[in-house]
Phi, psi and omega in degrees: 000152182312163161225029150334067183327142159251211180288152197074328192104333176345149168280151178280133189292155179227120146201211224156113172281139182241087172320113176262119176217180191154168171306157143322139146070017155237055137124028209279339184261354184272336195285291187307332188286341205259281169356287165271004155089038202163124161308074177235029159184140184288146197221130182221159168264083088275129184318167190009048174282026170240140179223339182218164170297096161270141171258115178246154195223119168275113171254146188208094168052241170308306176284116144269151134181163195263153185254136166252087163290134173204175227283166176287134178277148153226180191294300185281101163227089207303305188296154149316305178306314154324291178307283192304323132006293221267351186245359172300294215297328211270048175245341182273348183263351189280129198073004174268173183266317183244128151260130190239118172282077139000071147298176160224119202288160193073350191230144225190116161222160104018304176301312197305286195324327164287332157295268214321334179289329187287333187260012195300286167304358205263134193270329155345143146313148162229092165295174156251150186218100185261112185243174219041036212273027179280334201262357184266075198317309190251108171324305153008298175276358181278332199281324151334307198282340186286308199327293169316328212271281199318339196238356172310324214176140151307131215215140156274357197188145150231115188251114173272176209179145163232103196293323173308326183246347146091014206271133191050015181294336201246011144289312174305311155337268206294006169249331174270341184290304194307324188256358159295117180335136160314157148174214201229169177272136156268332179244133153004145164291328184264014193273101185252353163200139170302351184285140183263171193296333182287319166296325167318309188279339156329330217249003172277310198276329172271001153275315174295349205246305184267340152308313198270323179254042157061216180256025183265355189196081188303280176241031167272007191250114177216126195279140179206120152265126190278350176197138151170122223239116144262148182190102179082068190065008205232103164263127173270149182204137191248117172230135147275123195278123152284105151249169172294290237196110179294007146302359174251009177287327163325300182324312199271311188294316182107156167306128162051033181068034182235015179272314190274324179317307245264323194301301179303332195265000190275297190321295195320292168298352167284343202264341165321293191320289194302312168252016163052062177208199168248148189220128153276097234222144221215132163247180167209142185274123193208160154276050156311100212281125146100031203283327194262003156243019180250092140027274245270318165280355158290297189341272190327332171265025161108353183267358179202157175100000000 
């Protein structure tokens, strides 16, 4: 990284938002988790389980810099909900200083290709970050697939990585750290997301929700939390579970309730960890028919303004 002096001799400060983009599911929220070092968006293998433009903020000495996590783009997008996805992500690329491209090594789809149309204009660096390459027995084979890549787009940098295993980050780290622009910090150094505790914990429960049903409630499922209360060392917190239709509250609640305990009790021990008290945590299942193709109910849940 630069050691560019500012006044006094002090190193000069740098920072700079940094666009994680890429297809559904290939690993982008786990690469922000790894990166600042702190659990600040949630992760399931099921595609596009980023649903909003989150912010992770990294300090390294001089250097900041914020990470834009955002939802995956994809092609199909019949809903209301889809669209808005798709425009949080291409809205992350307007103004950041550094694009970091998401892949997955050895694999290439129609999604990729589809990002890449998207970065065309974009006048930022654009790294690339080839992730998962832990799932890649003969290493051999990573040097073809940088090559195909390397001749897709002009790239400042292609780094392979395993966000999971935490394998090359601080090669990735040291290239992004390095292009960030001068300027002063916007956030505190110990400051790792613009996200709040309520949202966090909304979005803990709706990770544990959407792990525990599969493929059974692709996008009917949305989380608000309605109370949370501190008092005496103990945060109380009330979230409602959205579904579309009531044949899906079974689904969600489980044989004898045990889908929603099981849901409840993982979040519940995720949200200790994460705000460092005891927590009560109470869910409840309600209906709003058609909520993820309605405007005017995304708006309220949080999806847009």
């Amino acid at each position: 990284m630069s050691t560019e002096s500012g006044e006094k001799g002090t190193p000069q400060t740098r920072c700079g938002f940094v666009a994680l983009v890429g297809r559904p599911n290939v690993g982008k929220s786990t690469l922000l988790n790894a990166l600042v070092g702190r659990k600040v968006s949630i992760v399931t293998s099921r595609p596009q389980t980023t649903r909003h433009r989150i912010l992770g903020v990294r300090t390294v000495g001089p250097a900041q810099a914020i990470y834009v996590d955002t939802p995956g783009l994809h092609t199909r997008a019949r809903r209301t909900i889809n669209r808005l996805m798709n425009r949080a992500a291409l809205a992350a690329l307007e103004d950041v200083d550094i694009v970091v491209l998401v892949v997955e090594a050895l694999r290439w789809t129609p999604e990729d290709d589809h990002v890449l149309r998207h970065l065309e204009g974009v006048r930022a660096p654009v790294l690339a970050a080839v992730n998962k390459i832990d799932r890649v027995k003969d290493k051999k084979l990573l040097l073809p697939y940088l090559g195909e890549l390397a001749g897709r787009r002009e790239l400042a940098e292609i780094v392979p990585v395993s966000a999971l295993k935490g394998t090359q980050l601080e090669v990735l780290e040291r290239c992004i750290l390095e292009r960030l622009p001068p300027g002063p910090h916007l956030f505190p150094p110990d400051m790792v997301t613009d996200r709040d505790e309520r949202f966090l914990a909304a979005e803990l429960v709706r990770e544990k929700l959407m792990s525990l049903l599969g493929q059974e409630l692709p996008y009917a499922l949305a989380v608000e939390i309605e109370t949370f209360e501190r008092e005496d060392g103990l945060l109380r917190v009330g979230a409602v579970i959205w579904v579309e239709r009531e044949s899906q509250k079974p689904i969600v609640i489980g044989r004898e309730g045990r889908v929603l305990k099981e849901a409840g009790t993982r979040a519940r021990r995720e949200m200790e960890l994460l705000f460092g008290r005891k927590v009560f945590l109470q869910l409840w299942v309600r209906v709003r028919e058609g909520w993820s193709d309605s405007r005017r109910a995304l708006r309220e849940l949080g999806f847009e303004g």
